[in-house]
Structure formats: structure tokens, C-alpha cells
N, CA, C and O atoms as a GROMACS GRO file, in nm:
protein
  348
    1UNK      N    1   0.414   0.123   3.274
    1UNK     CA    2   0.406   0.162   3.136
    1UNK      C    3   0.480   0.295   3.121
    1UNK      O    4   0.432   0.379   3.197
    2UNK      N    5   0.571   0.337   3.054
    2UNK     CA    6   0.618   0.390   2.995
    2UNK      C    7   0.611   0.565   2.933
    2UNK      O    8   0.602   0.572   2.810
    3UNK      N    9   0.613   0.657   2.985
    3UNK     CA   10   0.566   0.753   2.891
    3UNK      C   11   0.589   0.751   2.753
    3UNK      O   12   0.676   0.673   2.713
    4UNK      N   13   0.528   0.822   2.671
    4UNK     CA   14   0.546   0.862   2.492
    4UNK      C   15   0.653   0.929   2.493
    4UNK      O   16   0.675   1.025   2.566
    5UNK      N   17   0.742   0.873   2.395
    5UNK     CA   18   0.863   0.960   2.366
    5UNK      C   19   0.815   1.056   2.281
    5UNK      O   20   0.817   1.005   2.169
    6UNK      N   21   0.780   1.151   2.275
    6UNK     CA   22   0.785   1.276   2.232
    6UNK      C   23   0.854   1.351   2.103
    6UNK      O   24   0.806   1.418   2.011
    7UNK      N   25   0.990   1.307   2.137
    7UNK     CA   26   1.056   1.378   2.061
    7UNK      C   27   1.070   1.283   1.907
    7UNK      O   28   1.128   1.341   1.815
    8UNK      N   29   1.026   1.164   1.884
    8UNK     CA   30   1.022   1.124   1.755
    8UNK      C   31   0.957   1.206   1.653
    8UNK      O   32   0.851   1.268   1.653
    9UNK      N   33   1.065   1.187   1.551
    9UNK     CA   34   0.930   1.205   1.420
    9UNK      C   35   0.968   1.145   1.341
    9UNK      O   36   1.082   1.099   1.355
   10UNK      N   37   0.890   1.116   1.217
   10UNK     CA   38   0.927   1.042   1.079
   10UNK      C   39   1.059   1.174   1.002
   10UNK      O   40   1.060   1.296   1.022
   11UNK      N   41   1.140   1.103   0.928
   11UNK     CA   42   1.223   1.163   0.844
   11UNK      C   43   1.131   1.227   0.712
   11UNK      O   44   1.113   1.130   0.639
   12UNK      N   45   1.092   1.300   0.675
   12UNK     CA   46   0.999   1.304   0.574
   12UNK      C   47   1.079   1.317   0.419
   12UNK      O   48   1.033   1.309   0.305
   13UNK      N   49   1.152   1.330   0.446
   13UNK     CA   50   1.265   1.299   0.310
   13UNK      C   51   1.290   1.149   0.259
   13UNK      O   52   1.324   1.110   0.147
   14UNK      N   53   1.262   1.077   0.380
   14UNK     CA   54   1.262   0.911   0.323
   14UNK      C   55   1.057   0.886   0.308
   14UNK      O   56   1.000   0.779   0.328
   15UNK      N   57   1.018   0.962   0.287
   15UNK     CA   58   0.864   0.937   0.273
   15UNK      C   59   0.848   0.934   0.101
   15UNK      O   60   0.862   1.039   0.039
   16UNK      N   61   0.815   0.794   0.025
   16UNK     CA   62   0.825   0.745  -0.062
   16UNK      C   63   0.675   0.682  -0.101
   16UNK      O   64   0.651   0.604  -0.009
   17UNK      N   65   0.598   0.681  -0.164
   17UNK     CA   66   0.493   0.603  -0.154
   17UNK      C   67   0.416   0.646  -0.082
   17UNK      O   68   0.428   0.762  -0.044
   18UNK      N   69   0.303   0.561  -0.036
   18UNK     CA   70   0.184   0.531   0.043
   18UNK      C   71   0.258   0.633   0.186
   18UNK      O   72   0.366   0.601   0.233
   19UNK      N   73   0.174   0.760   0.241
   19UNK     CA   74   0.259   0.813   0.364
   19UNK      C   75   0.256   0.696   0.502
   19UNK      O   76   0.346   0.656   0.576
   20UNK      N   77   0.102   0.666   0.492
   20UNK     CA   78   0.102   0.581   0.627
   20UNK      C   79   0.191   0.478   0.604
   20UNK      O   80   0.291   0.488   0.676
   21UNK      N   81   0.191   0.368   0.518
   21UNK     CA   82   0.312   0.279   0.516
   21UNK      C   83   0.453   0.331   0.597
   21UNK      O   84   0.502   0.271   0.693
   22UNK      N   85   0.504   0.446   0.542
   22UNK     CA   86   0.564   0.491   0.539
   22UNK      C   87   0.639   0.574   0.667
   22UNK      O   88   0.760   0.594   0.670
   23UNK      N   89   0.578   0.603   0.733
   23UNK     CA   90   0.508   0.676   0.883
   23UNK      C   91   0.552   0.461   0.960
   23UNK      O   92   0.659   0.419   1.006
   24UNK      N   93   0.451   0.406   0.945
   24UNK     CA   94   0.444   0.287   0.994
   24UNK      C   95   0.583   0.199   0.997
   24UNK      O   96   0.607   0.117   1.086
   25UNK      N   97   0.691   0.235   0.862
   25UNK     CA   98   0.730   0.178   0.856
   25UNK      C   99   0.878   0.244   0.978
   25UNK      O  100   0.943   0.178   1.059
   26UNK      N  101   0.887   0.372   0.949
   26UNK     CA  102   0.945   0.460   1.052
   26UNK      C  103   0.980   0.428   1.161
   26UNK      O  104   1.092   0.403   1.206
   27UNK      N  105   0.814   0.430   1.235
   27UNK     CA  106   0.831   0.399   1.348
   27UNK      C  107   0.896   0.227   1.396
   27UNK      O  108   0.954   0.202   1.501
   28UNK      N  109   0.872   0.153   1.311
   28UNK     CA  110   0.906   0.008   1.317
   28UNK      C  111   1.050   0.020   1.321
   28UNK      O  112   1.117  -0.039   1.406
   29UNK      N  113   1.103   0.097   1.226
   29UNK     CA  114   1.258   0.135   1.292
   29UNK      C  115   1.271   0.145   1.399
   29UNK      O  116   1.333   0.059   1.462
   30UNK      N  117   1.217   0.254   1.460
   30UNK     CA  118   1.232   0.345   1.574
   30UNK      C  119   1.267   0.243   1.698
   30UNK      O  120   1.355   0.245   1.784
   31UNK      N  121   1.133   0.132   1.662
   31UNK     CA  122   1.104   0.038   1.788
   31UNK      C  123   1.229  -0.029   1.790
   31UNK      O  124   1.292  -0.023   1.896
   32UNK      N  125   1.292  -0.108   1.672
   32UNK     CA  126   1.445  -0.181   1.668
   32UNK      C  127   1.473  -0.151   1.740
   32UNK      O  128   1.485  -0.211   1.847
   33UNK      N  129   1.517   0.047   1.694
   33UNK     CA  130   1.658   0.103   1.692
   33UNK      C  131   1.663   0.165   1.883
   33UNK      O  132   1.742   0.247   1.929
   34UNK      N  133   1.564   0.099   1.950
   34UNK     CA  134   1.548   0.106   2.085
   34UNK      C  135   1.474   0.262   2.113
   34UNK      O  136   1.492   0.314   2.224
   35UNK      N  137   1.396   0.331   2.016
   35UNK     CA  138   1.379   0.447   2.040
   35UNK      C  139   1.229   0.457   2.120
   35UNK      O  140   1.197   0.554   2.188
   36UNK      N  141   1.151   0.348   2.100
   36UNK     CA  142   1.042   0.279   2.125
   36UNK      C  143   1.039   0.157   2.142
   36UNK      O  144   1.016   0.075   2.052
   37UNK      N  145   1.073   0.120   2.324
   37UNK     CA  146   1.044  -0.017   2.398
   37UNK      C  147   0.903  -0.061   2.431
   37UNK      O  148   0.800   0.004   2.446
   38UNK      N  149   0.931  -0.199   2.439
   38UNK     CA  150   0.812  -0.265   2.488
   38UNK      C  151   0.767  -0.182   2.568
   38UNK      O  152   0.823  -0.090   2.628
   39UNK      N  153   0.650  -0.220   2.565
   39UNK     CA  154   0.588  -0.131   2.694
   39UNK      C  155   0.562   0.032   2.740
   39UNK      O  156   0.499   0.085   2.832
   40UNK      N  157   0.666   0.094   2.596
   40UNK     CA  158   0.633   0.196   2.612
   40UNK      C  159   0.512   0.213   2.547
   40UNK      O  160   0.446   0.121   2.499
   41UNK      N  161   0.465   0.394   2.546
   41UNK     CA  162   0.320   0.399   2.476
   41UNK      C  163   0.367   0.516   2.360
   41UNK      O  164   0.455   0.600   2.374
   42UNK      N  165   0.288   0.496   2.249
   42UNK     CA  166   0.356   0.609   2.151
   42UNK      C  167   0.259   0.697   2.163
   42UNK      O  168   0.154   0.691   2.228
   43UNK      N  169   0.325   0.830   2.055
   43UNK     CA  170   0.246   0.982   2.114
   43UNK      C  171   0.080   0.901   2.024
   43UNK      O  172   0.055   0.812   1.942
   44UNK      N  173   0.026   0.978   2.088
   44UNK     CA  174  -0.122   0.996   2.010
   44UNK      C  175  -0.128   1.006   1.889
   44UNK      O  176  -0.059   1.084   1.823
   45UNK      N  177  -0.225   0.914   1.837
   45UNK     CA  178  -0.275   0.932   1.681
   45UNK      C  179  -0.282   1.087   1.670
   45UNK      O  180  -0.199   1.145   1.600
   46UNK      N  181  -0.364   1.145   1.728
   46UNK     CA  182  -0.398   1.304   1.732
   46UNK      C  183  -0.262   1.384   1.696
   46UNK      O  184  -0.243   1.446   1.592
   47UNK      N  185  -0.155   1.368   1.824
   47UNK     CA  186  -0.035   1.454   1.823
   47UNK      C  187   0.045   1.420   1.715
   47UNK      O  188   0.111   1.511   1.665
   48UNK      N  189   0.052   1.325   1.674
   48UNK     CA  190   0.132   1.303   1.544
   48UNK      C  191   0.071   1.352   1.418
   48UNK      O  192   0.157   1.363   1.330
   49UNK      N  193  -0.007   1.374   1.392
   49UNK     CA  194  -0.168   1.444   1.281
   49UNK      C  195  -0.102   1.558   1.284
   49UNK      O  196  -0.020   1.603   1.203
   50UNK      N  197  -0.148   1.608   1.395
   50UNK     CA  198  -0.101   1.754   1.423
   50UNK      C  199   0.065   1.804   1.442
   50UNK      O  200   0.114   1.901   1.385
   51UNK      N  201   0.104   1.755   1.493
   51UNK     CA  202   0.234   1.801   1.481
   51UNK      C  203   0.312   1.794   1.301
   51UNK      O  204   0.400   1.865   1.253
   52UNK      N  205   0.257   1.710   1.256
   52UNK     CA  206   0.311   1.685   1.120
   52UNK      C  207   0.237   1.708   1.024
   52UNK      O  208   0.273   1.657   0.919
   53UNK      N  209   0.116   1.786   1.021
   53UNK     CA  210   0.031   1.815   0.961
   53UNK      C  211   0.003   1.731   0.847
   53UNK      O  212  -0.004   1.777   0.733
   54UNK      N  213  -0.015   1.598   0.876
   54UNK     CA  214  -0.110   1.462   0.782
   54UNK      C  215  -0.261   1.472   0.861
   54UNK      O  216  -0.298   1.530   0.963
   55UNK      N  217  -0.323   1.393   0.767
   55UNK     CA  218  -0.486   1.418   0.790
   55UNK      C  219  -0.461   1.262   0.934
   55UNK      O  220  -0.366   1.184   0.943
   56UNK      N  221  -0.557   1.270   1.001
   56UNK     CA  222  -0.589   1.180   1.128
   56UNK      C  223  -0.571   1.062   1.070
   56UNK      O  224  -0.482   0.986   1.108
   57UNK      N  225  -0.662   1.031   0.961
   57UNK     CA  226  -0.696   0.876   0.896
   57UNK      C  227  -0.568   0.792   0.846
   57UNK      O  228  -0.537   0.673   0.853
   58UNK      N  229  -0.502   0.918   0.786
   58UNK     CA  230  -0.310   0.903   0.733
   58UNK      C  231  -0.269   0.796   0.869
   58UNK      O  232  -0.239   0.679   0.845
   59UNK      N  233  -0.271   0.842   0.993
   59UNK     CA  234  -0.150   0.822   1.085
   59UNK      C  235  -0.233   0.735   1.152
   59UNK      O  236  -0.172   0.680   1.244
   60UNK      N  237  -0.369   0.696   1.141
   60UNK     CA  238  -0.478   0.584   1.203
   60UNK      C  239  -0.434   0.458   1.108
   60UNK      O  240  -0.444   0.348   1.161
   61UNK      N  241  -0.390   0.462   0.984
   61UNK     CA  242  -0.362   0.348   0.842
   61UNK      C  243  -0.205   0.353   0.924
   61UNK      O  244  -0.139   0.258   0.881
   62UNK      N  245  -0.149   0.410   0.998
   62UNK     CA  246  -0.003   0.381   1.011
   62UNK      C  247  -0.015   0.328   1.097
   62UNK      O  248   0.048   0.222   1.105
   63UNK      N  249  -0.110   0.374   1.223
   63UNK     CA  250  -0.049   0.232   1.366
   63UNK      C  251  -0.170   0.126   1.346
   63UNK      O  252  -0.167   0.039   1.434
   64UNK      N  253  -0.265   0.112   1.263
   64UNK     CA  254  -0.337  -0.015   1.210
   64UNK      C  255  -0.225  -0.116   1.128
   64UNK      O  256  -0.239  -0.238   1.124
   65UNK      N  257  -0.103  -0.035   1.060
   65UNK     CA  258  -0.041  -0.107   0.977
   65UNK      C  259   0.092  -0.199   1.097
   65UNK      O  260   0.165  -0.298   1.090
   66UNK      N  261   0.063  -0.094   1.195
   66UNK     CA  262   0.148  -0.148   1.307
   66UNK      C  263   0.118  -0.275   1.376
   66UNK      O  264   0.189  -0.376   1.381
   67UNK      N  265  -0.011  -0.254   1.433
   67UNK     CA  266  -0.054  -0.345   1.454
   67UNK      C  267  -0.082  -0.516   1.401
   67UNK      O  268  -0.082  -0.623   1.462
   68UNK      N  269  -0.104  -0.476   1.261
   68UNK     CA  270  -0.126  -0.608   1.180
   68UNK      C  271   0.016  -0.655   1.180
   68UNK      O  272   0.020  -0.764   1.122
   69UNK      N  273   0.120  -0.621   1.218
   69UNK     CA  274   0.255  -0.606   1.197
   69UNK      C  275   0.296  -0.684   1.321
   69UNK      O  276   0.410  -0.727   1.337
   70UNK      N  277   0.187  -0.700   1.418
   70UNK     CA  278   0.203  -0.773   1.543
   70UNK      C  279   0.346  -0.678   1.659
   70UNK      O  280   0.412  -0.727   1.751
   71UNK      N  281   0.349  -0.539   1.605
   71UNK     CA  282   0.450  -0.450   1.701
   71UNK      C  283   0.366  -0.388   1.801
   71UNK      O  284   0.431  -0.385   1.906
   72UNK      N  285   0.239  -0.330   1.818
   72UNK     CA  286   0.176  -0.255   1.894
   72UNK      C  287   0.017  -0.333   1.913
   72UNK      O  288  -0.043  -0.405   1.834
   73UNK      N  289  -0.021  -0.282   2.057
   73UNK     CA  290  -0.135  -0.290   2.059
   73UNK      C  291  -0.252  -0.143   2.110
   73UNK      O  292  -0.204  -0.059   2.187
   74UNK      N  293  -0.338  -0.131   2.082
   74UNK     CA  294  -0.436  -0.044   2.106
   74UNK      C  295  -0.487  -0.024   2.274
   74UNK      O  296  -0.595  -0.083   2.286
   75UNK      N  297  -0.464   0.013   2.349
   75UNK     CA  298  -0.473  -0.030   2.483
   75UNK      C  299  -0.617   0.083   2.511
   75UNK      O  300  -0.597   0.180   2.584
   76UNK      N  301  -0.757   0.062   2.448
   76UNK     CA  302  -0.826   0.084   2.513
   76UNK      C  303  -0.869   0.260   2.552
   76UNK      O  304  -0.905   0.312   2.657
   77UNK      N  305  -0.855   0.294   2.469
   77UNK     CA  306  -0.858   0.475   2.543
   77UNK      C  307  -0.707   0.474   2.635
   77UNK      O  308  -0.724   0.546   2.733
   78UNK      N  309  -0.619   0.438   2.634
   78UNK     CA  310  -0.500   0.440   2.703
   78UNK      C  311  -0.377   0.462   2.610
   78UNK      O  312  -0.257   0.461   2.635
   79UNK      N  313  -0.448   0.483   2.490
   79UNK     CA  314  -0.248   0.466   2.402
   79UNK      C  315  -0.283   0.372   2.339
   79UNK      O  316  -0.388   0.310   2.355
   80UNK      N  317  -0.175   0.344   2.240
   80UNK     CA  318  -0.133   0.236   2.174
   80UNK      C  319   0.030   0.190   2.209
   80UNK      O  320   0.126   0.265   2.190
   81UNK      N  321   0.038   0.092   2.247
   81UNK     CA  322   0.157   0.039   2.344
   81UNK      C  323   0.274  -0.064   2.260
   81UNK      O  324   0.231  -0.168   2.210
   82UNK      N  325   0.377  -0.041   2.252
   82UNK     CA  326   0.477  -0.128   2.213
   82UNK      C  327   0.465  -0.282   2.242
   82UNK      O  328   0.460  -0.314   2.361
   83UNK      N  329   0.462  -0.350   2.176
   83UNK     CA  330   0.477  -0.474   2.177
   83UNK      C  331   0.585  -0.543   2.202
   83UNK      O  332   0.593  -0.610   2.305
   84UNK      N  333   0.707  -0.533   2.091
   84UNK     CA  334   0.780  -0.591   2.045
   84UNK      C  335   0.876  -0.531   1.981
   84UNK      O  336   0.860  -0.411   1.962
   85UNK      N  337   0.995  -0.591   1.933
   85UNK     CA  338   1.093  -0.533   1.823
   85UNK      C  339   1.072  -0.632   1.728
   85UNK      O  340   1.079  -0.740   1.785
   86UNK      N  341   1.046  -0.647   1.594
   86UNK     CA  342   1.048  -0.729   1.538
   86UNK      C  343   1.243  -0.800   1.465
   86UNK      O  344   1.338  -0.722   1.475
   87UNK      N  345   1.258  -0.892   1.423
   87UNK     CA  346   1.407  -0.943   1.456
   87UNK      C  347   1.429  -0.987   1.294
   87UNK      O  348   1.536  -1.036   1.258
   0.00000   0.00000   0.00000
């Protein structure tokens, strides 16, 4: 498994609407655009909160939106882990 790439963040100038959508929809780029592979693990709900100063629940509605999205899964107290690229 993969370390967290780190150095992502959302563009916040394309943040339009709903933030978590938005955040969610980001990263779903990200995963395409090869910035986030299978298998890798993304940073923490926590570090992304904090580094971007959105409330926890914001960026918890973004990788829930991931998930239903069938791109990530929740691995347990371990991360939440890349799935897929969607096509």
C-alpha cells in the first residue's frame, strides 16, 4: 500500500457549490489524472480539515461522496484507500 500523497490540495478557486462535493469531486480528478493510484491511501480526513481549514464533517461528506462513487474504500483505522479511476 502506498503512502498519502501529501502534496495534493483542492484548487479552491474552482470550489462552486456544495464544498464537500466539490473537495470530492477534486480529488476524483486527481485519481484519473494519476495523482492518486489504486492502492494508494489518501491524507487523513483530519489533515485535510486542517490543512485547509474546512470543518471535519465538510471533508467526512467528501470521501463518503467518494466512496458511494465506488473510487475509495475506508480501510478500517488504516486510511481510506484508492480503488479505482473511474473511465
Amino acid at each position: 500500500m502506498a503512502k498519502a500523497r501529501y502534496h495534493w490540495r483542492p484548487d479552491f478557486s474552482r470550489i462552486n457549490g456544495p464544498v464537500a462535493k466539490a473537495i470530492a469531486d477534486q480529488i476524483e480528478e486527481a485519481i484519473g489524472g494519476g495523482i492518486f493510484r489504486p492502492g494508494d491511501r489518501l491524507p487523513t480526513q483530519q489533515a485535510i480539515a486542517d490543512s485547509l481549514g474546512f470543518h471535519l464533517n465538510t471533508v467526512y461528506a467528501a470521501f463518503r461522496e467518494l466512496g458511494l462513487r465506488g473510487l475509495t474504500q475506508g480501510a478500517g483505522g488504516r486510511g481510506t484507500i484508492v480503488l479505482k479511476a473511474r473511465r
